[in-house]
Structures are given as structure tokens and as C-alpha cells.
PDB file of N, CA, C, O and CB in Angstrom:
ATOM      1  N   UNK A   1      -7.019   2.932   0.538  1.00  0.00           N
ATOM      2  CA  UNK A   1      -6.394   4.254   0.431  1.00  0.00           C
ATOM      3  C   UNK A   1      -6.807   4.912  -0.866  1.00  0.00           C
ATOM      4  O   UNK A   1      -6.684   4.319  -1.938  1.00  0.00           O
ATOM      5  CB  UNK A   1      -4.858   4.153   0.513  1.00  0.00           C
ATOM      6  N   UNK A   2      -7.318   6.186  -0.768  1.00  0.00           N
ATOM      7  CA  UNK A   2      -7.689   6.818  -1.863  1.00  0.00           C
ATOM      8  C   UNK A   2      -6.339   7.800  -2.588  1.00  0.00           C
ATOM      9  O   UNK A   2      -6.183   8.899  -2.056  1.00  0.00           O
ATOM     10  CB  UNK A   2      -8.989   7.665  -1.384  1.00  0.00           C
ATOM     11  N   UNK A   3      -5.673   7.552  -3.403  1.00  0.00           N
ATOM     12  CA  UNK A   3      -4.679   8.461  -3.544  1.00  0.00           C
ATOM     13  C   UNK A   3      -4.267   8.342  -5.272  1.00  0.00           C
ATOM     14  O   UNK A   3      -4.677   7.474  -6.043  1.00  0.00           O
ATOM     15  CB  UNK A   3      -3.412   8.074  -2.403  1.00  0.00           C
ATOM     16  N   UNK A   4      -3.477   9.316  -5.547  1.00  0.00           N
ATOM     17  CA  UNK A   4      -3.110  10.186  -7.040  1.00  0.00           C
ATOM     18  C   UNK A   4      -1.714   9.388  -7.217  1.00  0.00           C
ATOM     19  O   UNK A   4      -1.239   9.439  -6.083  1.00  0.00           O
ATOM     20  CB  UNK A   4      -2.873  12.288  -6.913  1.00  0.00           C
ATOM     21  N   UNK A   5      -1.225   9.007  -7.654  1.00  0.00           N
ATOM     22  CA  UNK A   5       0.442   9.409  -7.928  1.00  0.00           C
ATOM     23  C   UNK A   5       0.808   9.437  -9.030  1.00  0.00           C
ATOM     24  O   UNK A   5       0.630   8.683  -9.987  1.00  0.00           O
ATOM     25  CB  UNK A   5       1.444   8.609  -7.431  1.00  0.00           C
ATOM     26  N   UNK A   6       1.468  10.562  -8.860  1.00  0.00           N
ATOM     27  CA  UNK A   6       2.301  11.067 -10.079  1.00  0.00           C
ATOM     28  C   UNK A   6       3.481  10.557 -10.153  1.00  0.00           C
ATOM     29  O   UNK A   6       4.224  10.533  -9.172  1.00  0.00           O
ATOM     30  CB  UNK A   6       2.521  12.431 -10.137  1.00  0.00           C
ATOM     31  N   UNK A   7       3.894   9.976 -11.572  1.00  0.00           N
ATOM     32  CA  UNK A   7       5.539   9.814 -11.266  1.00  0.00           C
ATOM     33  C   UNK A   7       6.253   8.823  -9.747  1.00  0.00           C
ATOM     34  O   UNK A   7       7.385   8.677  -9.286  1.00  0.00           O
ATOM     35  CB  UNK A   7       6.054  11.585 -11.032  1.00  0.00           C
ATOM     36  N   UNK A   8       5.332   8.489  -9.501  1.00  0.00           N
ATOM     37  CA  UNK A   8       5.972   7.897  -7.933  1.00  0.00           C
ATOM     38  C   UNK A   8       6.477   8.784  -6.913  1.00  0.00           C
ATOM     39  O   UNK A   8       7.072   8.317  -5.942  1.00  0.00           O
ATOM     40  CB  UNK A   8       7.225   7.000  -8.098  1.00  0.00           C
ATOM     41  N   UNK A   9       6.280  10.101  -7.058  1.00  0.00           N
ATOM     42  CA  UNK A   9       7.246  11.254  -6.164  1.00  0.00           C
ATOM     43  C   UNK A   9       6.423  11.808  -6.320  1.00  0.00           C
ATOM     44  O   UNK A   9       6.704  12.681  -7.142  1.00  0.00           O
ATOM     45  CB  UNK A   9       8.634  11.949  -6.437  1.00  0.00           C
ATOM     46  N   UNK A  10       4.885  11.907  -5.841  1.00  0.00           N
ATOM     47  CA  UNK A  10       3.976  12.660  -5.100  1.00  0.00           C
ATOM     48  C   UNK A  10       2.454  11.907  -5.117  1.00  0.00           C
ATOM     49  O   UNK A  10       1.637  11.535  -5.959  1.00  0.00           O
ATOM     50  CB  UNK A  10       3.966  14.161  -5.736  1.00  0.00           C
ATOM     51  N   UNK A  11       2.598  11.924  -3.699  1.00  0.00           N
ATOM     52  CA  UNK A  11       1.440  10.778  -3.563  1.00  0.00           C
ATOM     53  C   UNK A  11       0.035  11.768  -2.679  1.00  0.00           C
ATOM     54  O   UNK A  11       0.120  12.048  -1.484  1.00  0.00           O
ATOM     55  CB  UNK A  11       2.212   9.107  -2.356  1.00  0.00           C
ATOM     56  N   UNK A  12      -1.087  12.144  -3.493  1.00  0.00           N
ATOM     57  CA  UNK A  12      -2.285  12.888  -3.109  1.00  0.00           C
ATOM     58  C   UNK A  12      -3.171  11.845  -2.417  1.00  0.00           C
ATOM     59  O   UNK A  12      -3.474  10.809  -3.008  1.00  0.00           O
ATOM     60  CB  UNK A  12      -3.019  13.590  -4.378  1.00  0.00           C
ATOM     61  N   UNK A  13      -3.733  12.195  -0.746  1.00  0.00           N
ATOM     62  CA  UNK A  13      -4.580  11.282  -0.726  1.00  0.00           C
ATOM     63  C   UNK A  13      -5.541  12.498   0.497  1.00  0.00           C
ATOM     64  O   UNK A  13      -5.231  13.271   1.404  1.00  0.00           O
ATOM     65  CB  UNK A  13      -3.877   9.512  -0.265  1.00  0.00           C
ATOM     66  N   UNK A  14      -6.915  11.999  -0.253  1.00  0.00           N
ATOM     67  CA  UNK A  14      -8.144  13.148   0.171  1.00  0.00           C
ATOM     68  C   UNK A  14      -8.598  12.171   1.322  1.00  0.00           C
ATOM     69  O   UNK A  14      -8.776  10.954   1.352  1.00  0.00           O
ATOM     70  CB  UNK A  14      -9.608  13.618  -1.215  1.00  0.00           C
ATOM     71  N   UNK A  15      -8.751  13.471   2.531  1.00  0.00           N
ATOM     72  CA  UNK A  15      -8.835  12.884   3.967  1.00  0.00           C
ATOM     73  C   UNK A  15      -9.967  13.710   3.995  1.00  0.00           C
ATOM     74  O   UNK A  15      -9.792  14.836   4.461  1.00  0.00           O
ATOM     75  CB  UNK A  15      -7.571  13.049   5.196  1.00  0.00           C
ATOM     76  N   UNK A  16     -11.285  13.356   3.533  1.00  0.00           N
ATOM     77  CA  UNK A  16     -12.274  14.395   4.279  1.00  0.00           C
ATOM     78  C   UNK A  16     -12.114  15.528   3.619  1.00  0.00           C
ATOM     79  O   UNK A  16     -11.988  15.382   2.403  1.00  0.00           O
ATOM     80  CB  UNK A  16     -12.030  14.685   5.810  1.00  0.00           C
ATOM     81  N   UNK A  17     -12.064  17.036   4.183  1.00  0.00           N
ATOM     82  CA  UNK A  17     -11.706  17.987   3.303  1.00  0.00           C
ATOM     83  C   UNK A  17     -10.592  18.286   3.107  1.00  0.00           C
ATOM     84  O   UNK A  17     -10.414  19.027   2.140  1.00  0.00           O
ATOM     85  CB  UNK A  17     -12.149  18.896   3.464  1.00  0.00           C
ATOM     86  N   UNK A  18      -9.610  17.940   3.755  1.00  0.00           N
ATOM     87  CA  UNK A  18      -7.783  17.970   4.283  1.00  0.00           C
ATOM     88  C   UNK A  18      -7.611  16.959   3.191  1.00  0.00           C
ATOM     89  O   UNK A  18      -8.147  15.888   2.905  1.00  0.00           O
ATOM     90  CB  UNK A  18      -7.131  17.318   6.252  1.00  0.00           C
ATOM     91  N   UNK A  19      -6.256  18.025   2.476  1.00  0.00           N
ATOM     92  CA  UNK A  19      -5.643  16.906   1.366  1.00  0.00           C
ATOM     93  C   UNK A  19      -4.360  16.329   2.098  1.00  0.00           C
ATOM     94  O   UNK A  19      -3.677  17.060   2.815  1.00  0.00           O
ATOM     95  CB  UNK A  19      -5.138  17.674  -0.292  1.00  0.00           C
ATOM     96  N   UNK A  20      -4.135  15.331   1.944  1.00  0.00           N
ATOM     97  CA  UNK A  20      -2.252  15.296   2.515  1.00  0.00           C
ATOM     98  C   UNK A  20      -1.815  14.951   1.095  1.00  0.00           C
ATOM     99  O   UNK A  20      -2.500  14.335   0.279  1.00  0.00           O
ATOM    100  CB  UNK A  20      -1.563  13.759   3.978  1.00  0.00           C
ATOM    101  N   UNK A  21      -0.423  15.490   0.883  1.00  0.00           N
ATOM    102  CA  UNK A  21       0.409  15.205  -0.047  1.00  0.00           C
ATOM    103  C   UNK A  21       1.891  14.692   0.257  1.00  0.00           C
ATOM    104  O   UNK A  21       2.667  15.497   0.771  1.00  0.00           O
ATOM    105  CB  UNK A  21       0.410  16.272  -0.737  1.00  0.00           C
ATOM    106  N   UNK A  22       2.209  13.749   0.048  1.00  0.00           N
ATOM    107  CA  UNK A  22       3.295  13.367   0.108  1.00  0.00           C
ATOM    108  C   UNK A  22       4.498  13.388  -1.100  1.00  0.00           C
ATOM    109  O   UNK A  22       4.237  12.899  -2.199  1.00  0.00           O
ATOM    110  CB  UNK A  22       2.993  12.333   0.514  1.00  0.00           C
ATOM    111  N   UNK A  23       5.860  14.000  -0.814  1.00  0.00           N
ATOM    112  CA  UNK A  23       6.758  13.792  -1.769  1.00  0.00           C
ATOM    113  C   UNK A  23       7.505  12.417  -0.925  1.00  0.00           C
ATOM    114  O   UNK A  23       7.697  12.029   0.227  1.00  0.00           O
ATOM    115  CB  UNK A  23       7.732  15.275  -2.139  1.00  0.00           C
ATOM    116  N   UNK A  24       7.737  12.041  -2.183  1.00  0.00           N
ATOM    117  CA  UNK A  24       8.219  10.661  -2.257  1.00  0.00           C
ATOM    118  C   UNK A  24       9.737  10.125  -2.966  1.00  0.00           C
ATOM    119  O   UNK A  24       9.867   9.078  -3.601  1.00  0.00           O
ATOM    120  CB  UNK A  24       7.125  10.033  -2.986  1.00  0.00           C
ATOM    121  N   UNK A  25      10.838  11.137  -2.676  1.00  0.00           N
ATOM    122  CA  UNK A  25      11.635  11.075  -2.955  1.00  0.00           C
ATOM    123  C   UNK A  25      12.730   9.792  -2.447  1.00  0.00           C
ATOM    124  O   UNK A  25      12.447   9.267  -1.370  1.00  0.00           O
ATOM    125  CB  UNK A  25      11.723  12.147  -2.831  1.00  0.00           C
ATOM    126  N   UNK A  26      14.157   9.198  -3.303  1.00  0.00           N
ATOM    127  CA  UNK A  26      15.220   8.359  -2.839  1.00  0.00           C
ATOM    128  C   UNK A  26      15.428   8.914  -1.520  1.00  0.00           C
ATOM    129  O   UNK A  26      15.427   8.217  -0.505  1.00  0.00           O
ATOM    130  CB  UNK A  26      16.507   8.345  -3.734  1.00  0.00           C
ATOM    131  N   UNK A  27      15.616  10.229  -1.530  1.00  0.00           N
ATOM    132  CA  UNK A  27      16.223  10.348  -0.444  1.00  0.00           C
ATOM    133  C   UNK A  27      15.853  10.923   0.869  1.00  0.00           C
ATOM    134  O   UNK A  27      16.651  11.239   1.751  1.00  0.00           O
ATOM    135  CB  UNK A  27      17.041  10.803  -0.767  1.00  0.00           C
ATOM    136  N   UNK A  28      14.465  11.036   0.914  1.00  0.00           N
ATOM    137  CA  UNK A  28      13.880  11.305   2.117  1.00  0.00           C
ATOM    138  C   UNK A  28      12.335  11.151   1.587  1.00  0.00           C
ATOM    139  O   UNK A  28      12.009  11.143   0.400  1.00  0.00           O
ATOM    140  CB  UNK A  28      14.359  12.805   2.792  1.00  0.00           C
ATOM    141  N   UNK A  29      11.269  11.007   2.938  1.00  0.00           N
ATOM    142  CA  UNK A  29       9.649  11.520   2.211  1.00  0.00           C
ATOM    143  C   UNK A  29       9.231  12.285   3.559  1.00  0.00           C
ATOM    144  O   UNK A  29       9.218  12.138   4.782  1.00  0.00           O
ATOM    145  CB  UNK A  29       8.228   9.947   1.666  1.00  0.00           C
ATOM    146  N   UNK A  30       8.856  13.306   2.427  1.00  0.00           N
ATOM    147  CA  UNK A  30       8.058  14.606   3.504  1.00  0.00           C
ATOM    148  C   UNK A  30       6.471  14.596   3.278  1.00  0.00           C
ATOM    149  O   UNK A  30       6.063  14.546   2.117  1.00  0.00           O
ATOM    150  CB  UNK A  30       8.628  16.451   3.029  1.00  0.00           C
ATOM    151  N   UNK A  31       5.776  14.630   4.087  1.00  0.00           N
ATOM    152  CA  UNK A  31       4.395  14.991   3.880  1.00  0.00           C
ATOM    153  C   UNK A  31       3.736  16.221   4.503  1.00  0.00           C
ATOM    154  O   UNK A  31       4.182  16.647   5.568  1.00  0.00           O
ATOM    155  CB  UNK A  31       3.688  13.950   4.276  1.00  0.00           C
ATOM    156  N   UNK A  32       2.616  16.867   3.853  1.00  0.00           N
ATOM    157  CA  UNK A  32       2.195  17.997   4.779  1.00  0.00           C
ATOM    158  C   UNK A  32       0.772  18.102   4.256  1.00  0.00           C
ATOM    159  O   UNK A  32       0.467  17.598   3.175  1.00  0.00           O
ATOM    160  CB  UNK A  32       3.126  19.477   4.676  1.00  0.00           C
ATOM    161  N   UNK A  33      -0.142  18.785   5.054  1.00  0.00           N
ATOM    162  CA  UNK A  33      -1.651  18.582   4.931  1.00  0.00           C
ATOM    163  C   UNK A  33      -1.912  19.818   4.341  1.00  0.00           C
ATOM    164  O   UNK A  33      -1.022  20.668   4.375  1.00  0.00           O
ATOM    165  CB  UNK A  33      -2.525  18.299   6.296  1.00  0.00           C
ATOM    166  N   UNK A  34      -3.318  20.144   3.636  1.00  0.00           N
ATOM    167  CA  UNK A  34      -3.462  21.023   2.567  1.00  0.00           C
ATOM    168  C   UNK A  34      -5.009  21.334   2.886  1.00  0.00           C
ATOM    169  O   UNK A  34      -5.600  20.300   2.573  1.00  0.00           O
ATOM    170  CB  UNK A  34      -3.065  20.363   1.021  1.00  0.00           C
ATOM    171  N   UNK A  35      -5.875  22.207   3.328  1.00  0.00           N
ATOM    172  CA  UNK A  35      -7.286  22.678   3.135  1.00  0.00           C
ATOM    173  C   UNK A  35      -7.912  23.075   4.215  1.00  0.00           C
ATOM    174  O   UNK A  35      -9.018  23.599   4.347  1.00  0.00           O
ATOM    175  CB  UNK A  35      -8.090  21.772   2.596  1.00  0.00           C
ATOM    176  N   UNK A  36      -6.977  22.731   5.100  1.00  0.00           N
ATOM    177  CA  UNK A  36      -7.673  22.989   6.889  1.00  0.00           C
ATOM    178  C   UNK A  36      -6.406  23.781   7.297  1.00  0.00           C
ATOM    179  O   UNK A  36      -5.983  23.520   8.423  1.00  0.00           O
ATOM    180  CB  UNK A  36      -7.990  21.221   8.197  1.00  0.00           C
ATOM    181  N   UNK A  37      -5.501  25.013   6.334  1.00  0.00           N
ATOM    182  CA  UNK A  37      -4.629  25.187   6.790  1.00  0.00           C
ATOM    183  C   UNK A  37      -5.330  26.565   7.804  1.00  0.00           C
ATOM    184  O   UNK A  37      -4.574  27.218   8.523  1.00  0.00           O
ATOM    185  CB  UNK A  37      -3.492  25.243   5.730  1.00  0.00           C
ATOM    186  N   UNK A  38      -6.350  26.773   7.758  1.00  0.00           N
ATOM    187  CA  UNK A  38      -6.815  27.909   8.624  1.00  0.00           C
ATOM    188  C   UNK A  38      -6.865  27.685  10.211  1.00  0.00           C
ATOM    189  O   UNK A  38      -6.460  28.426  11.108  1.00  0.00           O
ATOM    190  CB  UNK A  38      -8.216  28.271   8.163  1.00  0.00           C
ATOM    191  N   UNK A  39      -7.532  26.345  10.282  1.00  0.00           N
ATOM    192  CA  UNK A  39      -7.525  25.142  11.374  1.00  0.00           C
ATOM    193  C   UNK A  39      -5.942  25.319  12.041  1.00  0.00           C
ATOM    194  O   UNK A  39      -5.832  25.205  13.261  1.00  0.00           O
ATOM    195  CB  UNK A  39      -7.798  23.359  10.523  1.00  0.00           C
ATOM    196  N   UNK A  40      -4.977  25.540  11.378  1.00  0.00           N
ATOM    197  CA  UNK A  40      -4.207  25.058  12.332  1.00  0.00           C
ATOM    198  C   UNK A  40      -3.375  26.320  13.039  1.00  0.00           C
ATOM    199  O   UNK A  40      -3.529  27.503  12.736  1.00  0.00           O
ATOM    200  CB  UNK A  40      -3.318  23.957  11.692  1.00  0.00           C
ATOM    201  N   UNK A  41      -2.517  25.834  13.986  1.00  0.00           N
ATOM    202  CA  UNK A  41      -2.404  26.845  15.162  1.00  0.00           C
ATOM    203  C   UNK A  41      -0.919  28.177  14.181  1.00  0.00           C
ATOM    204  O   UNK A  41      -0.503  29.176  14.768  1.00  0.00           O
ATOM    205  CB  UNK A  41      -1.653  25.617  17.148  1.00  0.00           C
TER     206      UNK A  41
END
């Protein structure tokens, strides 16, 4: 896995040209994709 983390509560990992970022919080983790946002519907 190629990935960044900051602080433990945000985890960057480069997919090709699509970034995904994950927050990484106690109390939930959300992720959402970043560079192909034109790509999507």
C-alpha cells in the first residue's frame, strides 16, 4: 500500500491518477476519491 498519514486521521493513498483519502477518525472512517472527479456520474 502506497499511502501518507498524517496524524493517524488521514490516510492518502495514490491509485493511478485517483487519489483516495481517508479520514480516520474514533468515531467513524469516511473515505472519498479525488482526481477523476470529472469521471464520475
Amino acid at each position: 500500500m502506497i499511502g501518507e498519514f498524517y496524524n493517524k486521521v488521514i490516510a492518502i493513498e495514490l491509485l493511478g491518477e485517483t487519489v483516495k483519502v481517508c479520514l480516520m477518525l474514533p468515531i467513524y472512517t469516511h473515505c472519498f476519491y479525488a482526481g477523476q472527479m470529472n469521471s464520475q456520474p
